[in-house]
C-alpha positions, 0 to 999 in steps of 0.5 A, a space after each residue: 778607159 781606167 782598168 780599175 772601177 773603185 777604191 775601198 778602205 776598211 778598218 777592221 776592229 781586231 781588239 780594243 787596242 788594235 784596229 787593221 787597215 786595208 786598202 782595196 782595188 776593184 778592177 772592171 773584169 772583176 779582179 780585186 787587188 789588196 793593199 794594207 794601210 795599218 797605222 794605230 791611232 791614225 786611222 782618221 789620217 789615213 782616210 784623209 791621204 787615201 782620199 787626196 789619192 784616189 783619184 790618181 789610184 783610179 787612173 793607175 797604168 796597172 802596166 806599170 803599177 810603181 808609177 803611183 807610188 813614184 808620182 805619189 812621193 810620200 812625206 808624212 807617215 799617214 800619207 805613205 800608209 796610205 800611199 803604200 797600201 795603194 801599190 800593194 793593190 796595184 802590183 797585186 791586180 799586175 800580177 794577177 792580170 799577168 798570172 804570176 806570184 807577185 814574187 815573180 812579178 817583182 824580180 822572181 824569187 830567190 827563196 821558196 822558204 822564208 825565215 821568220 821569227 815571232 813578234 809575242 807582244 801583242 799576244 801577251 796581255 799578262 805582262 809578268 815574266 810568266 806571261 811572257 814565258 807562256 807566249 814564248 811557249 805557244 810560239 815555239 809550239 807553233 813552228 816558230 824558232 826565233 822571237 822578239 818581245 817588247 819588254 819595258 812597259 815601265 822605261 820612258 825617256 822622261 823617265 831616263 832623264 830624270 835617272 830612274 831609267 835603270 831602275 825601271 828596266 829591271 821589270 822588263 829584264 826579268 820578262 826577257 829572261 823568262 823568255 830565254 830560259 823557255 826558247 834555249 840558249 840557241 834560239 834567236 831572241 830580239 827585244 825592242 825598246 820602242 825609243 824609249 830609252 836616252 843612251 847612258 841607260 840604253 848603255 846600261 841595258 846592253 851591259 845588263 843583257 850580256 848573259 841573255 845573247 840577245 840576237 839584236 837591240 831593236 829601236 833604243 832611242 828616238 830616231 832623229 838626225 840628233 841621236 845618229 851619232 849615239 846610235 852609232 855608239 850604242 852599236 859599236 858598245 853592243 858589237 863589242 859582246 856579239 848583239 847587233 842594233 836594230 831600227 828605222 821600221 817608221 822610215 820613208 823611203 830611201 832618203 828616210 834610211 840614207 843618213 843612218 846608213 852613211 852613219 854606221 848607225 845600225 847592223 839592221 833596218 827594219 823597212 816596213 812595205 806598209 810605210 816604206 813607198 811601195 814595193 819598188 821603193 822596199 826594193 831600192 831601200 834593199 839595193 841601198 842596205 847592199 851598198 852599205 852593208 846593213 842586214 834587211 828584215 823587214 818589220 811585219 807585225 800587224 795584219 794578215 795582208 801586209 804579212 802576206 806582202 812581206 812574204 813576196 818580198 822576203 821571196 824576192 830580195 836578194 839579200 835578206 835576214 829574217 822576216 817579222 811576223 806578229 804571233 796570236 794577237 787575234 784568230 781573226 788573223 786567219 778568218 779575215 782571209 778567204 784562204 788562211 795562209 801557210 804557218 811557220 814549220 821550223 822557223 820558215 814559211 812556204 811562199 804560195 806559187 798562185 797569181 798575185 798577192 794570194 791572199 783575199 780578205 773575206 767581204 763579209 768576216 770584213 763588214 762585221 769587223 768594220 770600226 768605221 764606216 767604209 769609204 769606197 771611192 769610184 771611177 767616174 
């Protein structure tokens, strides 16, 4: 008989530009397992996914949770949020069911502190470089020691290639010095370009940033087996003044990630455990950076469930650099969770040592929230 009674997908309204996925597992004995799937704009996709899946999800071994997720062997995006939300709630009912920290559960845990840095963007509605200054402000008054914001609202490669590219950059050049000016010239800071940019003025911007001692350039250009070679490039060009270049947090597994690290493309990859195929294929991807020498920090800016996976799987690697976390988009961040998690104290947070994931969402803060309908899924 199925341990596992039915499957729920929910999609919490967070924002007028932000809505929250969550897969969860309900287990006979009355144990819930809990899963995030949050892709925007996709949600109608991911329903669709979870639904080709449920009935494997439903006759999971909860003995061997990473079967699903391997059997599954994601290749769109929707599909491995769906698929990947999935394994969360399967590892997080084998941890509970065997009364450990998931942590422990996938290989035990190399750090009870982990470092994170701050993802201000979403928070920061007024996109003037005093807005952006105000966020940094709120963040490191929260305990956070690192940021990340994503400048360039005004760049696009359309508009690159019609050369106005480095013109247009020059908003988002302010923003992040009004960032540096308020985090101190010790601070980590990060800026992430959301592919919008081709390489003579993704060039032009490692150029114009040398004063900023930026930590790491994140996500320059579109990620396509055409733009490895000037990846490759642009790493070597912002190496040579002390930034690395950052990527891949969209990537599918290790076969998504192979070619960029045999390439050299970048210093950091971001694999994110809502889309990367499960904890045990984040884990492989890790093994993967080893051999390759690519630093790992796992891209975590949504909601409070995949933040919480984050954490135990910061806890679990053996290498590892610093995990993601989005800063004060919404309070509901915390007041989905029956229990809010711990906050940043002087850039790290505290992993929990109770059974599981341990994090819940509330059932009821949930239904309120719900954008759409809940599609429940049972075991028959």
């Amino acid at each position: 008989m199925a341990a596992i009674a039915r499957m729920a997908l929910d999609v919490a309204r967070i924002s007028p530009k932000t809505c929250w996925s969550f897969i969860r597992l309900f287990a006979k004995d009355g144990r819930v397992g809990h899963g995030e799937a949050t892709l925007q704009g996709r949600e109608a996709a991911i329903a669709e996914a979870a639904a080709r899946h449920a009935s494997a999800a439903l006759l999971s071994d909860l003995g061997q949770p990473e079967r699903f997720a391997d059997t599954a062997a994601p290749v769109t995006l929707e599909e491995a949020a769906a698929v990947s939300a999935i394994d969360q709630a399967l590892w997080d009912l084998a941890a509970q069911g065997a009364g450990l920290p998931l942590a422990r559960k996938l290989g035990g845990v190399r750090r009870s502190q982990v470092p994170v840095y701050a993802n201000i963007n979403r928070r920061t509605e007024d996109r003037s470089p005093a807005g952006f200054a105000a966020s940094a402000r709120a963040a490191l008054a929260c305990g956070h020691a690192a940021f990340k914001l994503a400048p360039f609202d005004e760049v696009s490669v359309a508009r690159c290639a019609a050369g106005e590219g480095e013109a247009d950059m020059r908003a988002g050049l302010a923003r992040v010095a009004a960032v540096r000016e308020v985090v101190g010239a010790g601070a980590r800071l990060m800026i992430d370009c959301h592919w919008r940019f081709d390489e003579a003025t993704a060039g032009a911007l490692i150029d114009a940033t040398r004063e900023l001692q930026l930590h790491w350039i994140e996500c320059p250009l579109p990620e396509t087996a055409e733009t490895i070679p000037a990846l490759r490039r642009l790493r070597a060009r912002a190496n040579a003044q002390g930034v690395r270049l950052a990527g891949l947090e969209q990537a599918i597994g290790r076969a998504g990630f192979q070619p960029y690290c045999e390439a050299g493309a970048y210093d950091v990859m971001m694999p994110d455990i809502k889309y990367v195929g499960g904890y045990a294929e984040m884990l492989r991807v890790a093994d993967l950076f080893g051999r390759h020498g690519v630093a790992m920090s796992p891209h975590n800016p949504s909601g409070p469930i995949s933040h919480a996976a984050s954490l135990h799987v910061a806890a679990a690697l053996a290498d590892f650099d610093a995990l993601e976390m989005q800063f004060d988009e919404s309070p509901l961040f915390d007041s989905l969770l029956d229990d809010p998690l711990p906050a940043p104290r002087a850039g790290s947070i505290r992993q929990r040592d109770t059974p599981g994931l341990g994090a819940s969402l509330s059932q009821a803060r949930l239904a309120s929230l719900a954008a759409v309908p809940a599609r429940v899924w049972e075991c028959r």
